[in-house]
C-alpha positions in Angstrom: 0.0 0.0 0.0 1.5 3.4 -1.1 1.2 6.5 1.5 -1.4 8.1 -0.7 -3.8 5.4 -0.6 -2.8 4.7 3.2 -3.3 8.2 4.2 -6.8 8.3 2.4 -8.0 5.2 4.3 -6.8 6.5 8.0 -8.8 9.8 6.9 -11.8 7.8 5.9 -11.2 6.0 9.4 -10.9 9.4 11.1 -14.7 10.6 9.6 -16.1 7.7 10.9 -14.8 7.4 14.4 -15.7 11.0 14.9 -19.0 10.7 13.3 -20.1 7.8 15.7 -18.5 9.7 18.6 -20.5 12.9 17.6 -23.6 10.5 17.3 -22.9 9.2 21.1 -22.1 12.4 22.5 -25.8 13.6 21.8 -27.6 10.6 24.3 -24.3 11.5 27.0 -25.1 14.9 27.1 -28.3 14.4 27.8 -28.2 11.5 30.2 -25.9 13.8 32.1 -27.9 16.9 32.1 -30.7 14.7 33.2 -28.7 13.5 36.1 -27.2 16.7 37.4 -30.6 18.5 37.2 -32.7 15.4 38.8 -29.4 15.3 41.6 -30.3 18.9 42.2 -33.9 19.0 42.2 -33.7 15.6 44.6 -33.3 17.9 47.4 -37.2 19.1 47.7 -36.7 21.6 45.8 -39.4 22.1 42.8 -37.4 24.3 40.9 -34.1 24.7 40.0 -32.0 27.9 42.6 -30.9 30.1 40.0 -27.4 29.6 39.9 -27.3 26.1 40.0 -29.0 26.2 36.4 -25.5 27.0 35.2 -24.0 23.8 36.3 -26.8 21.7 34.4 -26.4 24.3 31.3 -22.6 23.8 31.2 -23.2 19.8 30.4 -25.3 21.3 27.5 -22.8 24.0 26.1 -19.9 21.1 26.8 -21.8 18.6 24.8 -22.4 21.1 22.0 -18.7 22.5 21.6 -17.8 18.6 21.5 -20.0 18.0 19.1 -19.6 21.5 16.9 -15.7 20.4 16.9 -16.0 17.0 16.1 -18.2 18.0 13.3 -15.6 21.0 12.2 -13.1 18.4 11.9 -15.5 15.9 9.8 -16.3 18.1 7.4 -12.3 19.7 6.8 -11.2 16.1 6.6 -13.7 15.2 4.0 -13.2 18.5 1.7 -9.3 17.9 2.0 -9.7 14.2 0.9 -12.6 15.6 -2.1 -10.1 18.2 -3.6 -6.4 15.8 -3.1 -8.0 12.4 -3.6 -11.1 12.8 -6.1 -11.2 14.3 -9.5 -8.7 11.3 -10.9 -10.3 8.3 -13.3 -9.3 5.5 -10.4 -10.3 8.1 -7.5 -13.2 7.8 -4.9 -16.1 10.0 -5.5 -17.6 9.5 -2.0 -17.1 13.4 -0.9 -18.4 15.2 -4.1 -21.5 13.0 -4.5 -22.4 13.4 -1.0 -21.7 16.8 -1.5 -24.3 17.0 -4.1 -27.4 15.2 -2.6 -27.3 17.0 0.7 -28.7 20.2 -0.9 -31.0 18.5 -2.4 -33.2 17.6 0.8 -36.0 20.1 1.0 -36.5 21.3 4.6 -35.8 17.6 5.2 -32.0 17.9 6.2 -30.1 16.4 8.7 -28.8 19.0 11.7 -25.5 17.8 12.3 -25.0 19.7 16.0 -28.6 18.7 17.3 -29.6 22.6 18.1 -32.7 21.8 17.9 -32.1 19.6 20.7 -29.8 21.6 22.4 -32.0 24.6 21.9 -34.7 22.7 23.5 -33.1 21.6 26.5 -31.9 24.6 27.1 -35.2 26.0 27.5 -36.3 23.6 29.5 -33.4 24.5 31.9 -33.7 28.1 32.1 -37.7 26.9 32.4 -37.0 24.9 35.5 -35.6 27.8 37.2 -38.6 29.7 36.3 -40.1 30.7 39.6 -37.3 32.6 40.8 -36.5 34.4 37.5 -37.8 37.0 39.7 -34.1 37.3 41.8 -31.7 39.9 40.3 -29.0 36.8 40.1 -31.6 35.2 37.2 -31.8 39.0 35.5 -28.0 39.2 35.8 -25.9 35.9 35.0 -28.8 33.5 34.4 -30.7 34.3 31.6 -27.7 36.4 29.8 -25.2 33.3 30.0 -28.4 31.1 28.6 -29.1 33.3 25.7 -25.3 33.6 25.0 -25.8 29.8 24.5 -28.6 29.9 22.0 -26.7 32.9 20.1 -23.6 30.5 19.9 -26.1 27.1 19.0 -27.3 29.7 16.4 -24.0 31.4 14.5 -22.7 27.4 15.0 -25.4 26.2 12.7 -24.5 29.2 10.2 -20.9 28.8 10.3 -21.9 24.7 9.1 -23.8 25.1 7.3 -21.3 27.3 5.5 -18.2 25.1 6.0 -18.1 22.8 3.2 -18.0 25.6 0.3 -15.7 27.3 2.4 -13.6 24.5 3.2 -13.4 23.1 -0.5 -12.8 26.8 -1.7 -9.7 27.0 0.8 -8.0 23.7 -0.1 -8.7 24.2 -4.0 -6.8 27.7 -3.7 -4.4 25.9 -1.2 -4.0 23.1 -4.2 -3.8 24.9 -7.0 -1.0 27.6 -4.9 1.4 24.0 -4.0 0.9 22.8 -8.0 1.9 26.3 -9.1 4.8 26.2 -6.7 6.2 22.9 -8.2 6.7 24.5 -11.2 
């Protein structure tokens, strides 16, 4: 096996371990939101005291950035192995024909980071400290640090959903730059 094709098959390797890790993340995260919030609702307490909402909500915004960078990653790896390892007559064509379905799911695509999820949950935490959003702690650090969060779920989905024709602009100029440099 030459380095090219060995290098192409540890990339492939790559996209899938961190797409099934970025797929198992999503249930972790939630399991242990669920945990810490039912641990800190166990002691009689209907609602969630203000500040502890921010230790449930930074499971969420760790789960997120895990996810958000594994996803980062996936999609470089897959643009840098569409522009150096597709385009030849033996080549793979996995990347560019992927490429060219996804658009074509009307309202129907996938959401690689799960804000919809995240966004939800969120919600529902800054919901269960509800009843004392009355405090000037809520007013000041609550609710700021979780609308910071949904601003950040929400340029993260932008930013994605921008990445690929970023990405495969960058590494064709990066391409053609090295195969003009050779000469």
């Amino acid at each position: 096996m030459n380095p090219s094709q060995s290098e192409f098959m540890v990339l492939r390797q790559t996209i899938a371990v961190r797409g099934t890790v970025r797929m198992a993340l999503l249930p972790l995260t939630v399991i242990g939101w669920t945990s810490i919030t039912v641990a800190l609702l166990r002691g009689g307490l209907e609602t969630l005291p203000p500040l502890l909402a921010l230790v449930s909500l930074s499971v969420l915004i760790g789960g997120f950035e895990a996810i958000h960078a594994l996803n980062v990653g996936v999609e470089r790896i897959g643009r840098y192995l569409q522009v150096y390892y597709e385009g030849t007559q033996e080549g793979p064509t996995w990347e560019t024909t992927a490429m060219a379905v996804g658009p074509g799911l009307p309202g129907g695509g996938i959401d690689p980071l799960f804000t919809v999820v995240f966004a939800a949950l969120t919600a529902l935490n800054l919901a269960l400290a509800f009843p004392e959003l009355h405090s000037i702690k809520t007013y000041v650090v609550v609710l700021p640090v979780h609308a910071i969060f949904w601003v950040r779920m929400i340029r993260a989905r932008g930013a994605a959903a921008r990445q690929r024709a970023v990405d495969l602009e960058t590494f064709r100029a990066t391409k053609a730059t090295q195969v003009s440099g050779d000469r």
